[in-house]
C-alpha positions as CSV (number, residue, x, y, z in Angstrom):
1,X,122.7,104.6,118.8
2,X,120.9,107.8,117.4
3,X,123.1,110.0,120.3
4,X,126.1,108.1,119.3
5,X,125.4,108.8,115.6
6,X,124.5,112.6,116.4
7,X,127.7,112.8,118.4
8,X,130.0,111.9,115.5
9,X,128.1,113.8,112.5
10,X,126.0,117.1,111.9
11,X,123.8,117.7,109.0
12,X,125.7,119.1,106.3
13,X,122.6,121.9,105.8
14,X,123.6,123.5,109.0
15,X,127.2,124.2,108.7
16,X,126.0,125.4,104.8
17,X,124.1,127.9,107.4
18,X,126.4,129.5,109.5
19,X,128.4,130.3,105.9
20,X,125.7,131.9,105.2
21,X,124.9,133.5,107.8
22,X,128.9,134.3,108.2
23,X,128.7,136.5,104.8
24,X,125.7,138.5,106.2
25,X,127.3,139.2,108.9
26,X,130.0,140.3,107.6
27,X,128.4,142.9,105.3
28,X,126.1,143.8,108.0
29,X,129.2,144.9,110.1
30,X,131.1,146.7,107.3
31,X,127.5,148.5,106.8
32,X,127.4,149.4,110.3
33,X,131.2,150.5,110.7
34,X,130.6,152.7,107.7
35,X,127.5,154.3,108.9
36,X,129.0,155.0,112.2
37,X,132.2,156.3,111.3
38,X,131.0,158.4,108.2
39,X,127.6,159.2,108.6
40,X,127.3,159.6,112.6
41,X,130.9,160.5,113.1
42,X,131.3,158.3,116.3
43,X,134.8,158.4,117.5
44,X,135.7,154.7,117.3
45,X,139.0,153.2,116.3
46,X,138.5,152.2,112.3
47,X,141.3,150.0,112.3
48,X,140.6,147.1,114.8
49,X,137.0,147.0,113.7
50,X,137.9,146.9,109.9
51,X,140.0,144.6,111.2
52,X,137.1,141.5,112.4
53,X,135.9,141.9,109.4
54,X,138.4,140.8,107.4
55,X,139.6,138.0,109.8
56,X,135.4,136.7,109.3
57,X,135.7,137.1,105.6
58,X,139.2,135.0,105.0
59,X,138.0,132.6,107.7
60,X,134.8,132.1,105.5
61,X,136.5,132.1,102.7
62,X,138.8,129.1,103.6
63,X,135.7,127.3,105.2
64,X,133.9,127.8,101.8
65,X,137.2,126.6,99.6
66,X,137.5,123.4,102.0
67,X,133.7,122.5,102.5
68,X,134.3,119.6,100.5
69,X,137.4,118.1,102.5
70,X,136.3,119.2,105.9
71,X,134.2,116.5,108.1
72,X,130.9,117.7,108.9
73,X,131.5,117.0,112.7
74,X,130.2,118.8,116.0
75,X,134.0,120.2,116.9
76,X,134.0,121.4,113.7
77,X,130.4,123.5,113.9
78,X,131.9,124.4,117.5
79,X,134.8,126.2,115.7
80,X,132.4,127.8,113.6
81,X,130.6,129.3,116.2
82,X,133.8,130.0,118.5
83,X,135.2,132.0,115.7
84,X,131.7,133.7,115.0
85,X,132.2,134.8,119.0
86,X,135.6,135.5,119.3
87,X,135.0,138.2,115.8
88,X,131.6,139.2,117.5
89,X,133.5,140.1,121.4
90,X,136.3,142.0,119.5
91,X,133.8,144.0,117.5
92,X,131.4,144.6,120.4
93,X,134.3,145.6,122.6
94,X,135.9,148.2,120.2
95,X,132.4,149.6,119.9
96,X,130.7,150.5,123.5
97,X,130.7,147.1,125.1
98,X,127.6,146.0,126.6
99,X,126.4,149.4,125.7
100,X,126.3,148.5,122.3
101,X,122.5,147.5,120.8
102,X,124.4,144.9,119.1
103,X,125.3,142.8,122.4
104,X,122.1,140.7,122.7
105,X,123.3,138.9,119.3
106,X,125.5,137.1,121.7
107,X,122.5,135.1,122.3
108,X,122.4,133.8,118.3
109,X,125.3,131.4,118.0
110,X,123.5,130.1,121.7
111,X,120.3,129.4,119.6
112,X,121.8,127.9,116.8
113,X,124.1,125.7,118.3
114,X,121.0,124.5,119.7
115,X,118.9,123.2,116.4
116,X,122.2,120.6,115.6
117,X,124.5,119.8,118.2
118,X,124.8,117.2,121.0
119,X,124.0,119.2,124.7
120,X,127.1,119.0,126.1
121,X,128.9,121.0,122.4
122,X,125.6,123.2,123.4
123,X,127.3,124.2,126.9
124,X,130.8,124.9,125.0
125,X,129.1,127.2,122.9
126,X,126.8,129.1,125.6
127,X,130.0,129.2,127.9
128,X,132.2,130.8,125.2
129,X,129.4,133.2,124.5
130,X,129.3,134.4,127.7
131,X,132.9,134.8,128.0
132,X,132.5,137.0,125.2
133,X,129.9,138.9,126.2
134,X,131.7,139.3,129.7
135,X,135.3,140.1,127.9
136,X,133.1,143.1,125.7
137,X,131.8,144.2,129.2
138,X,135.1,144.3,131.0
139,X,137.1,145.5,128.1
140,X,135.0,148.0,126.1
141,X,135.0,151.5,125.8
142,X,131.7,153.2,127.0
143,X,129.1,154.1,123.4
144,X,128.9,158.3,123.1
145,X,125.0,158.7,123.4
146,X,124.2,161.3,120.8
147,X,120.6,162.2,120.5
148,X,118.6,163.5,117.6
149,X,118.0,160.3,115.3
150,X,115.8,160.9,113.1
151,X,114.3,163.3,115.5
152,X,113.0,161.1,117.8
153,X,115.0,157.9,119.0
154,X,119.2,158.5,120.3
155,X,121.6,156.4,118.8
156,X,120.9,153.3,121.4
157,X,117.3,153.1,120.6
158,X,118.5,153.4,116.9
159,X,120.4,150.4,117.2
160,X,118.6,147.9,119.1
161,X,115.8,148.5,116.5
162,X,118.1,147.5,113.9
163,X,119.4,144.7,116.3
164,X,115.9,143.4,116.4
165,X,115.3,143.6,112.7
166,X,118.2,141.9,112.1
167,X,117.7,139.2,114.8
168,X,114.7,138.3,112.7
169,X,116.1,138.0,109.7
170,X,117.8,135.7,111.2
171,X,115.9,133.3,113.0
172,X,113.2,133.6,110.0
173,X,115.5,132.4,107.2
174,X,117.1,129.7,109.5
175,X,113.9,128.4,110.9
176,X,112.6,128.2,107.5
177,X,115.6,126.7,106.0
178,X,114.8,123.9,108.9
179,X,111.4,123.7,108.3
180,X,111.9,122.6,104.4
181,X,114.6,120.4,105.9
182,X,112.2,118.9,108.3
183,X,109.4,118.7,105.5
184,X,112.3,116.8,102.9
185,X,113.2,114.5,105.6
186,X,109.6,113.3,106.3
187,X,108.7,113.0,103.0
188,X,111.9,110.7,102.5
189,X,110.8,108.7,105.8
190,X,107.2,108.4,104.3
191,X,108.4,107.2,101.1
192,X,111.1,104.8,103.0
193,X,108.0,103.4,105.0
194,X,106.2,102.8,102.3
195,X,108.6,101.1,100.0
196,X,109.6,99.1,103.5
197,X,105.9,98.1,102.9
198,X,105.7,97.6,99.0
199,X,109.1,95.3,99.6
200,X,108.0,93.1,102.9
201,X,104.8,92.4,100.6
202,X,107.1,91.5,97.9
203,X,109.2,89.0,100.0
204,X,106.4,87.7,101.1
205,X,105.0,86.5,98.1
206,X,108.8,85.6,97.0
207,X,108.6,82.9,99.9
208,X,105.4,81.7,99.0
209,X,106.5,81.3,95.4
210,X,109.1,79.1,95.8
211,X,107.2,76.9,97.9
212,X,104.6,76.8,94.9
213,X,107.1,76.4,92.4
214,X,108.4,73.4,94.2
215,X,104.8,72.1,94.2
216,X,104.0,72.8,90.6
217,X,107.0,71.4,88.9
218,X,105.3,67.7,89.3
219,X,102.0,68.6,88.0
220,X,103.6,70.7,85.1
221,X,105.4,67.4,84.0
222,X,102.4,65.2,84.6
223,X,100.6,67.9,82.2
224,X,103.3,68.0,79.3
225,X,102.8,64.0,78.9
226,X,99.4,64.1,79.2
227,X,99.2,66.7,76.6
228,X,101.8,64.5,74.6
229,X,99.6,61.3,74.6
230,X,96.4,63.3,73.4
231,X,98.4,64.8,71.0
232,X,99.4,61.3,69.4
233,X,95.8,59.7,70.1
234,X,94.0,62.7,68.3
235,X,97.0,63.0,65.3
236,X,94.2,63.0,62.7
237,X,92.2,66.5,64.1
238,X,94.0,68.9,62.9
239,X,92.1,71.6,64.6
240,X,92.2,69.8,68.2
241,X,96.3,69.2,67.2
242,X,96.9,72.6,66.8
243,X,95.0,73.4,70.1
244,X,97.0,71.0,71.9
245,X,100.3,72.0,70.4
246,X,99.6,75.0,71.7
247,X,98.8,73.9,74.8
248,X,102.2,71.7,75.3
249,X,104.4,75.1,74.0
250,X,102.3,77.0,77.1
251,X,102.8,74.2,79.5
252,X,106.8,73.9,78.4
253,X,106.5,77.9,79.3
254,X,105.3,77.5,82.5
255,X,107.2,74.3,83.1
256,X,110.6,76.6,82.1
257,X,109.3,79.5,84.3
258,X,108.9,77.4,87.3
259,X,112.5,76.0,87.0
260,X,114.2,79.7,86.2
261,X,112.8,80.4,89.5
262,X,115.9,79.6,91.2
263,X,118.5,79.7,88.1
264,X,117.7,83.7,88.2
265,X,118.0,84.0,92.4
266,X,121.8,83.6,91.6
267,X,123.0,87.2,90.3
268,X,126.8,85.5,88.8
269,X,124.3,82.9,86.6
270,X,122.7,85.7,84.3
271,X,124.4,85.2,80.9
272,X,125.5,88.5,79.1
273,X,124.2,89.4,75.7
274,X,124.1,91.9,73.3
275,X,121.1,94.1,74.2
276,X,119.2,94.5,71.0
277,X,119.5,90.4,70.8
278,X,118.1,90.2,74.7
279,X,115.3,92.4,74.6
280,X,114.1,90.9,71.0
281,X,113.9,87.8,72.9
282,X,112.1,89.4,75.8
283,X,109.5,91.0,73.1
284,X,109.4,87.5,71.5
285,X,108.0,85.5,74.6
286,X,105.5,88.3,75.4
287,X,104.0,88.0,71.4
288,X,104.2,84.3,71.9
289,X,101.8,84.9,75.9
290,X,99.5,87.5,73.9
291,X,98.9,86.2,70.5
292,X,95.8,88.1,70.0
293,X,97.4,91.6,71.2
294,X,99.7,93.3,68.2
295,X,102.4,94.9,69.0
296,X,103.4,97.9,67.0
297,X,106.7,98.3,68.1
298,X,109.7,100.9,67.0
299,X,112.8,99.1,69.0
300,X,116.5,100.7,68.0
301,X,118.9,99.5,70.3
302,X,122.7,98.9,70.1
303,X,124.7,95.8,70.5
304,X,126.4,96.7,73.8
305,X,126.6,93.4,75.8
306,X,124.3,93.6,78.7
307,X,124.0,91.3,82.0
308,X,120.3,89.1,80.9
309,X,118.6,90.6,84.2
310,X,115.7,88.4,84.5
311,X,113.9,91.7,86.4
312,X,114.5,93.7,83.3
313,X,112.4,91.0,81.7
314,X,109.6,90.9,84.3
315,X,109.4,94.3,83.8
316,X,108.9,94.6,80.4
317,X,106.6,92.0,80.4
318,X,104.6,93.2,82.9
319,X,104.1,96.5,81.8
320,X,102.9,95.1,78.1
321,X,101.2,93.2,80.0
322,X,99.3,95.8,81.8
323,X,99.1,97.7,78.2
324,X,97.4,95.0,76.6
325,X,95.0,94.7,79.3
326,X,93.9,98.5,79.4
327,X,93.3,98.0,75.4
328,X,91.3,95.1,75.9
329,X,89.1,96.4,78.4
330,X,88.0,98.9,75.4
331,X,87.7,96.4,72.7
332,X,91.4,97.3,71.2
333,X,93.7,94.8,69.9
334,X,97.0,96.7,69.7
335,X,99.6,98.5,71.4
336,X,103.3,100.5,71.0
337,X,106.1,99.7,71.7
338,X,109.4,102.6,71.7
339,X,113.0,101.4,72.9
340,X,116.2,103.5,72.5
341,X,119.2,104.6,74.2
342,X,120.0,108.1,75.0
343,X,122.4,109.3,77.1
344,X,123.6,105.9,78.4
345,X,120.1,105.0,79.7
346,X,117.7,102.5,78.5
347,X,114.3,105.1,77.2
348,X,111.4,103.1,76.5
349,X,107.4,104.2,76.3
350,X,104.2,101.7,75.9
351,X,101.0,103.0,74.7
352,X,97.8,101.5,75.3
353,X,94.1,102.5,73.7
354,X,92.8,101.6,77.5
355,X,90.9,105.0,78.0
356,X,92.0,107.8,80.7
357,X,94.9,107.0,82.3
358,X,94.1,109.0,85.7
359,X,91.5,106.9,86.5
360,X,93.9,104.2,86.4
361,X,96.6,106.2,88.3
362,X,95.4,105.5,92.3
363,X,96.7,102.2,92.2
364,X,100.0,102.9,91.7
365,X,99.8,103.5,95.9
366,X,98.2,100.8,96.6
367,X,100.6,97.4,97.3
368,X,99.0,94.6,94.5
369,X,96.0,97.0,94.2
370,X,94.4,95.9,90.9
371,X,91.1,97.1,89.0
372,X,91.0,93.6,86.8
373,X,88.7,91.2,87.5
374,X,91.1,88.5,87.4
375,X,94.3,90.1,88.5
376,X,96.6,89.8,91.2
377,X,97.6,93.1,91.3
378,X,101.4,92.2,91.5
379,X,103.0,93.5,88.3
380,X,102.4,96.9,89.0
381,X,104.2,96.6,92.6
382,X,107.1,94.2,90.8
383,X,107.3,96.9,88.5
384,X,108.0,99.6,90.4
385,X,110.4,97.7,92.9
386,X,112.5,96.3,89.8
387,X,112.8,100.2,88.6
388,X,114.2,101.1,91.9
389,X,116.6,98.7,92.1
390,X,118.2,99.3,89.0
391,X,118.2,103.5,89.8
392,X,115.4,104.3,87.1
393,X,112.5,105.9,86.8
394,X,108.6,105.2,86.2
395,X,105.8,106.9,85.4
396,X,102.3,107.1,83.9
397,X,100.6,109.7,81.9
398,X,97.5,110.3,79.9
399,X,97.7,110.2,76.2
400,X,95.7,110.6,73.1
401,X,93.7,107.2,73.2
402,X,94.9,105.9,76.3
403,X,97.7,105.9,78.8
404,X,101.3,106.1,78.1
405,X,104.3,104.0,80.1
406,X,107.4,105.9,80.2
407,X,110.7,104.2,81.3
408,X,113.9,105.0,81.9
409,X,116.9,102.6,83.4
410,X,120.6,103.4,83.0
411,X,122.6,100.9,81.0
412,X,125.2,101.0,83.9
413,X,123.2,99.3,85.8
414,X,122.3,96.2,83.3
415,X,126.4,96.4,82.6
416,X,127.5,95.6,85.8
């Protein structure tokens, strides 16, 4: 399948390449006509070499104006290179032939067809190169040798150094050009892997979620009543009613949790809402789950009508969540809260008082990795897997007192 694929489509990078590598050429040849005709006075015919380089500069100039349109296939890098040839035999054989220093660059569109393109696209290539190289050798006109370059080398010598400088060039800026590409493309398969690895954990404890769901929802009933009949028997505590009271409302939370379980696994369910009314409901629940934790929070949000995105609500709440737990751990009882739009994303930044937030840091790699004693390290990978889905962006930083949370999600993508 990977042939087949290969077959069909190049990497875009490459043809960007030979462009390049077209323009250089291209001034490196009207250099090297100039020099030779002006400064060495060879006798060669000006017009047909002027000539190649124009035909390579309006053939690079089309491919440049048409990059966009043209499909980045093997024929098509095969044209580039048969052009590059054809331009390269005409030059070589109005200039000496194969007793040109320049003949061995023959041997460049061989080595770069060879970095991209299927083998048998590789044998098109080396057999049109050595057409041209054998059309130059038949056709050419022999190279005056003139000595007295620079004192010391003649005018061959002369050139195949600059032949071999320029060969360098070359193959230096294209193999490092594929080397960054290489480096790019592994960091993109070791991030892959691991989010392969962050989301096989995550279904995994998806599946075994709805199986506890299904085995909660009895005991969760069972609960609310018996919470319902102590709250009748002791009527006349008012301290143990208020306990229990508070008890049933946690129990009904749970109870409502467990059931939304499979409401929110069906995307056309989610009711839409404005979203300064939705995430003042989200804010509400999480005060109701932390009364002991304020929450100084500085929300401005518009009324554009939003898709309820249970994830969106995870989210939040488990990054409070996580905020009011690194202030706790140092004795503090509150947190921020910022939420605004700008520039048609969501922006929004917790702050906790938890104490450096690089020590904290590491576990972002690590899947449900968790420094709490009684954590399940699972909001932190929820977290990050939500964000990707909806095309934002997470990240943690040290503030003042603490750590601070900054999110961003575009609204297109809670519109939708």
């Amino acid at each position: 399948m990977a042939n087949a694929d290969r077959s069909k489509r190049i990497d875009p990078a490459f043809l960007r390449t030979l462009m390049h590598l077209r323009w250089f050429a291209a001034l490196g040849q009207a250099l090297a006509i100039w020099v030779a005709l002006h400064w060495l006075a060879l006798p060669l015919p000006a017009w047909p070499l002027w000539l190649g380089v124009v035909a390579l500069v309006c053939f690079n100039g089309y491919l440049t104006l048409r990059r966009r349109t043209l499909p980045g296939t093997p024929a098509l890098a095969v044209l580039h290179l048969a052009v590059d040839i054809s331009e390269l035999s005409w030059a070589i054989g109005w200039s000496g032939g194969v007793m040109n220093p320049f003949v061995s660059l023959f041997l460049v569109p061989i080595a770069l067809s060879t970095l991209a393109l299927p083998v048998r696209h590789i044998v098109w290539v080396a057999v049109m190169a050595t057409a041209g190289y054998a059309a130059a050798a038949i056709l050419g006109p022999p190279l005056p040798h003139i000595h007295g370059i620079s004192g010391t080398f003649d005018l061959h010598l002369a050139g195949m150094a600059v032949n071999f400088a320029l060969s360098a060039v070359v193959f230096v800026a294209v193999l490092t050009q594929l080397a960054a590409l290489r480096d790019a493309r592994e960091r993109e398969i070791a991030r892959l892997r691991e989010q392969s690895a962050r989301d096989e954990g995550i279904l995994g404890l998806a599946t075994h979620a709805a199986a506890m769901a299904h085995t909660l929802n009895t005991p969760l009933g069972t609960l609310t009543l018996l919470l319902d009949d102590l709250s009748e028997d002791h009527a006349g505590n008012p301290t143990l009613h208020e306990d229990l009271n508070r008890a049933r409302v946690l129990v009904a939370h749970c109870r409502d949790q467990v059931r939304k379980l499979v409401h929110d696994a069906h995307p056309d369910e989610h009711a839409r809402l404005p979203l300064n009314q939705y995430i003042d409901s989200v804010i509400s629940r999480w005060e109701l789950l932390r009364p002991s934790m304020q929450l100084l929070r500085d929300v401005e949000l518009p009324e554009t009508e939003v898709r309820a995105d249970p994830a969106l609500e995870h989210l939040l709440q488990a990054l409070l969540d996580n905020a009011a737990d690194a202030s706790a751990s140092r004795s503090q009882s509150s947190i921020e809260l910022t939420l605004q739009v700008a520039d048609d994303d969501l922006i929004g930044v917790i702050r906790d008082r938890g104490g450096d937030a690089l020590a904290r840091e590491p576990l972002t790699h690590r899947l449900f990795g968790t420094s709490k004693p009684e954590g399940l390290g699972v909001g932190l990978a929820l977290s990050h897997a939500t964000v990707e889905r909806l095309g934002g962006e997470l990240n943690l930083q040290s503030a003042a007192e603490g750590a601070m949370t900054r999110l961003r999600v575009p609204l297109s993508s809670l519109c939708e």
